[in-house]
N, C-alpha and C positions, 0 to 999 in steps of 0.2 A: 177614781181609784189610781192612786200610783203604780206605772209602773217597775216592773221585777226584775230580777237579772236574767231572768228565764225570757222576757219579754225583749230584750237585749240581745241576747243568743238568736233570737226568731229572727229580731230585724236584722241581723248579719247573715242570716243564709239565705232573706230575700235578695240582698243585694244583685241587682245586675249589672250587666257590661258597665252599664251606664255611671256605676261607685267604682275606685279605684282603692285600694288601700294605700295611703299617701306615705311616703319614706321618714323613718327616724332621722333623724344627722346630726353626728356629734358631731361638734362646730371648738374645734381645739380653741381656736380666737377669742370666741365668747364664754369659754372655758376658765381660761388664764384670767382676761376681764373680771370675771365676777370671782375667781375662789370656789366656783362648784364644775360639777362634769355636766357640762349643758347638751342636751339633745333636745332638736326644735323636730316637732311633729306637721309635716309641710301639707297642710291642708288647703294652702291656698293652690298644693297639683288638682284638686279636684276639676271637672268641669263646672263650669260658672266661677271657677277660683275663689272656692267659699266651701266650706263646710255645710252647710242650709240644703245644698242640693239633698243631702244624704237621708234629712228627713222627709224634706218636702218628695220626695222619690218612694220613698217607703210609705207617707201617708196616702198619697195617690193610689198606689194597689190596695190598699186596701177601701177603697168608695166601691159605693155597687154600683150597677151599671144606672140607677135610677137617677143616683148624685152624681153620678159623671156625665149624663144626661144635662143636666140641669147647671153646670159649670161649677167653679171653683171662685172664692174671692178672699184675696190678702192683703194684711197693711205690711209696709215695709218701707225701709231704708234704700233698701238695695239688693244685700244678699239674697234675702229671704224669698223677695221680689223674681230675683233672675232663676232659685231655683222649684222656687211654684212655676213661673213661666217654661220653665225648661220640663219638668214632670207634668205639664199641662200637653206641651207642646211634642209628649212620647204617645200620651195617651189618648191626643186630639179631644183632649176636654177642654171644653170656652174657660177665659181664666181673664180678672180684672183684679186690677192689683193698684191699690191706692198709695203711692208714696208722698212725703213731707214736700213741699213747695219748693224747701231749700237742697232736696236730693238731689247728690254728684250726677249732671248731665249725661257723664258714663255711664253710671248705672239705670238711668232711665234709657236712655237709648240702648243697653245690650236688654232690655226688662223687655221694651218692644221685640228688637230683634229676633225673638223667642216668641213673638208671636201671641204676648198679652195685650189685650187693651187697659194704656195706664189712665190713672186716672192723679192729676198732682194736686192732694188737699191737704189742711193741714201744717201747723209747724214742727211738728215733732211727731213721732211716730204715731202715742198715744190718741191724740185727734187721731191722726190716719186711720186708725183701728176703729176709734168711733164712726167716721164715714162708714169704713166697711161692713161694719155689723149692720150701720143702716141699708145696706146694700145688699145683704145677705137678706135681711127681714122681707125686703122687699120683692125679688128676683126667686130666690130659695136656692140659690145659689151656695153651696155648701163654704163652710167659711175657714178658710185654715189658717191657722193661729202659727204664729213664728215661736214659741214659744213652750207655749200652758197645753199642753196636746201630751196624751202619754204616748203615740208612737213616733211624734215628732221627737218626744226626747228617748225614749229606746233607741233611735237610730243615731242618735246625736253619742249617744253610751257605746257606740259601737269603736267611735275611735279611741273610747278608754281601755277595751280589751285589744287590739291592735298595741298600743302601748306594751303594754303586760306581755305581746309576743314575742317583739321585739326586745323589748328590756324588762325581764321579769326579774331582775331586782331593780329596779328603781326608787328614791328615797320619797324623792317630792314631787309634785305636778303640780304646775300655774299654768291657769287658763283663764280667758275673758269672762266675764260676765257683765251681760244686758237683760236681759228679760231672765236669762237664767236657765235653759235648755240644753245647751250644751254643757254646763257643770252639773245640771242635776242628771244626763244621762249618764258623763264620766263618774260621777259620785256612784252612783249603783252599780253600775262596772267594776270599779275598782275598790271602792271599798269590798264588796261581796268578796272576792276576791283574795283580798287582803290589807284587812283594814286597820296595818299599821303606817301604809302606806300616806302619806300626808298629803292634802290636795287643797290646795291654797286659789279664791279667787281673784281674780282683777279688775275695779272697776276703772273707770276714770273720775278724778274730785269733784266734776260737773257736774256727774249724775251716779252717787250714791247711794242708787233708791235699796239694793239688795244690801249691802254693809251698814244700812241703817236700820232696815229690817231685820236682820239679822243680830245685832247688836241688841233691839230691843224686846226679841222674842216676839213681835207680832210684824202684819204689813204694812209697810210706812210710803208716803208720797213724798217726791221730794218736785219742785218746782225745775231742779235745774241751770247750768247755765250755757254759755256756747263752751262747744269742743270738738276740735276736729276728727273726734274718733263718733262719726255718727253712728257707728255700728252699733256701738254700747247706750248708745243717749236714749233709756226707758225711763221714764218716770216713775213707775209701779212695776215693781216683779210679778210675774205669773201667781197665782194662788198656788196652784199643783209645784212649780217649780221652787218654789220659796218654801215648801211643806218639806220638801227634799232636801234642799241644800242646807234649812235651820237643823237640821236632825244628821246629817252626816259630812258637810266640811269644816276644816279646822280652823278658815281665817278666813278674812276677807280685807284686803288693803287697796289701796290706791293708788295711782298715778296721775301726774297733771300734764298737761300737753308738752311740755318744753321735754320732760325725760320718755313720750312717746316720739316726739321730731327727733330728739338724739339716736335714738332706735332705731327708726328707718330707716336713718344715713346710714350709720352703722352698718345695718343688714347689707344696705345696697352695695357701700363700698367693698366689705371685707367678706361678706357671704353670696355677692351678687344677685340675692333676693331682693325681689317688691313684694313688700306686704302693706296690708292696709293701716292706719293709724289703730281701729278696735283690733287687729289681728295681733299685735305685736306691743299689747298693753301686760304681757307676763312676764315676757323677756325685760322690758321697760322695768318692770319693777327688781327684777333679779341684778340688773348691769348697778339700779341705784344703787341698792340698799344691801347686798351682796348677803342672802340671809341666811342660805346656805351652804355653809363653806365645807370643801372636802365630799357634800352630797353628792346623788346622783338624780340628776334634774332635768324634767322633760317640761318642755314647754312648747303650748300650742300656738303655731302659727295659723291664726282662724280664717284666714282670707288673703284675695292677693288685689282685690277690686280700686283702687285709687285712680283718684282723679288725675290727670295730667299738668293740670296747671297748677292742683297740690303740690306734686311732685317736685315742683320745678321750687316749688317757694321751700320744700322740705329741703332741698338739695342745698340752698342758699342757708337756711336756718341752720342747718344741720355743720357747713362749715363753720358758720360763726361759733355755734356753743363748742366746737373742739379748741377755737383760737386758730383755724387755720384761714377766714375771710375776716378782715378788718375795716371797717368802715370809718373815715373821720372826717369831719369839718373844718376846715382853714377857711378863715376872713384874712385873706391878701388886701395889700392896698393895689388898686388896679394901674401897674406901670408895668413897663418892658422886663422880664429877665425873674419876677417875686414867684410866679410857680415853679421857675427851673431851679431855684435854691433849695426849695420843697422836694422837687423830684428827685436833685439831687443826693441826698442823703436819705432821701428811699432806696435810690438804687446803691449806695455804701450799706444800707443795712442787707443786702443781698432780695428782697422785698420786691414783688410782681404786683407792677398797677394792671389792676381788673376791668377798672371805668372810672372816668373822670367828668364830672359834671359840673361845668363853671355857668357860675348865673351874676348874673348882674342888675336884675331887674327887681326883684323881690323886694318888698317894702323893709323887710327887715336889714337889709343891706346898704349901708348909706352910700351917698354918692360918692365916687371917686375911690370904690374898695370892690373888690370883686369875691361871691362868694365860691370856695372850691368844694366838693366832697367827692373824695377817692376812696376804690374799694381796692384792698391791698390782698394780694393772697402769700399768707404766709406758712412758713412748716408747722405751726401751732401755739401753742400757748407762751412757752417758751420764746420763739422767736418774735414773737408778738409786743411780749412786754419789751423785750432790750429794744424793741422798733420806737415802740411807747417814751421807753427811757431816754432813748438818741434822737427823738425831735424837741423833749424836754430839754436836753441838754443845750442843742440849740437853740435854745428859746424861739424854737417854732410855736405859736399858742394855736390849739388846735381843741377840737371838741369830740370825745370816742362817741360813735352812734351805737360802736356793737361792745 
């Protein structure tokens, strides 16, 4: 049975200590960027820096004491992982939590922390799920669904009436979408509400499964491919949550990884937020495609969980697509004085060497020529190209990497 807005109201006055209501922030920056009034919804304040806590926290009080007895079992990524272990670990119920093989070492290491035994099967969530349901069959172990649960997604709905208090006119709202839980609780929230309100979701191109569903009025599979927004990579949308979101949202679009890595940077730099690659797939689509212009636009930041050595490569990616890190190749002939002519006229284009990697060994390299590739940091695109132009001019021959 779906779900009500009545059911929504209920899981907001369970909330305890434990939920915070997480701040609006109109962000002037990413304002001006896109053409619309942006306000990001910072869900990644929660404890476990995830959204997930807020169901997994509301489904836990409600087990009787026989199923809390008998423990808890979850497939997960991550999020969902840390806050079943965290509402396991309020209400000293046993909890096994099956994550994907290839799950961010962080998130399995904060899952334990919390006091779950993990278990890592699976390459993608959907196996994971399969494990656990075996695990559940077996054990009786009560099985909580990150998902397809109607008061996993009531309490997921609670951050859409939170919205509406803060900015009760608001035109549009873009949010993630994976299994589809957190849109289909915002969806009854705010539609009920006021449903001229617009509420757009977000997949990533790799995994499509809800905007394919959606598009063809029934539930569709999609196989998949790599993306570093593991948070969203479901194969098949919930049944219950796909009954929701085909009946009351008005879009579903896409992002591919390159305009999710723009986004992170982005945040990092000029909002000094981390968010996760899934958390920061709304914003990603609003900075592309600018599709609301003059609106008033919230968009959920669903998590803050990222890996560290992501970070570091997001950091690096993240200059390159602005045009402010440059990378190139020079084949020097290997003699006294042929880099410092190179360096020279980097440092006339006013142009900061980052790192220099001279190889001479490489088969591709013949004898008597040495290869260089430097990473240059520049003010951006702009400075980039006239950097571009002024070794052409030189007839420096050189090969762009970025």
């Amino acid at each position: 049975m779906n779900p009500t807005y009545e059911d929504v109201e209920k899981a907001k006055s369970a909330q305890g200590k434990e939920i915070i209501k997480t701040s609006l922030l109109h962000s002037p920056f990413f304002s001006q960027l896109t053409g619309s009034k942006i306000y990001l919804k910072s869900e990644f304040q929660q404890k476990t820096g995830s959204f997930k806590i807020r169901g997994a926290y509301y489904k836990m009080q409600s087990l009787t004491n026989e199923e809390k007895k008998n423990g808890v079992v979850a497939a997960s990524a991550g999020n969902h992982a840390q806050g079943v272990a965290f509402a396991s670990s309020l209400e000293k119920i046993p909890c096994t939590i099956v994550m994907p093989k290839h799950a961010s070492p962080a998130k399995v290491a904060a899952t334990r922390g919390y006091g779950a035994k993990v278990i890592l099967e699976g390459k993608t969530y959907d196996e994971s799920w399969a494990i656990a349901k075996e695990i559940s069959e077996k054990t009786g172990a009560k099985i909580i669904h990150a998902f397809d649960d109607p008061q996993i997604i009531a309490a997921q709905g609670v951050i859409g009436l939170e919205i509406l208090e803060d900015l009760p006119d608001v035109d549009e709202i873009y949010l993630p979408i994976g299994g589809g839980g957190l849109a289909a609780g915002v969806l009854i929230a705010v539609k009920t509400k006021n449903p001229k309100i617009k509420v757009v979701g977000v997949q990533s191109k790799s995994f499509p499964s809800m905007k394919e569903s959606f598009a063809s009025g029934s539930l569709k599979s999609v196989k998949g491919s790599r993306t570093i927004a593991d948070g969203i990579a479901v194969k098949k949308p919930g049944i219950l949550t796909f009954s929701i979101i085909n009946e009351l949202i008005d879009d579903i679009v896409l992002v591919d990884d390159s305009q999710i890595i723009k986004t992170m940077f982005l945040l990092m730099e000029r909002a000094k937020i981390v968010v996760e690659p899934a958390g920061v797939v709304g914003l990603a689509y609003l900075i592309d495609k600018k599709p609301s212009q003059g609106k008033k636009v919230a968009t959920i930041l669903a998590g803050g969980n990222v890996d560290m050595y992501l970070l570091g490569q997001i950091v690096d990616k993240g200059l390159a697509a602005i045009g402010r890190l440059v990378k190139i190749f020079i084949l020097l002939p290997d003699e006294p004085g042929a880099l410092k002519n190179v360096v020279d006229e980097i440092t006339a284009a006013n142009t900061n060497i980052v790192e220099v990697v001279h190889d001479r060994l490489s088969l591709d390299i013949d004898a008597g020529s040495a290869g260089v590739t430097l990473s240059l940091e520049t003010e951006g695109h702009e400075s980039a190209q006239k950097l571009i132009e002024r070794l052409k001019e030189k007839n420096i021959q050189f090969k762009l990497l970025t």
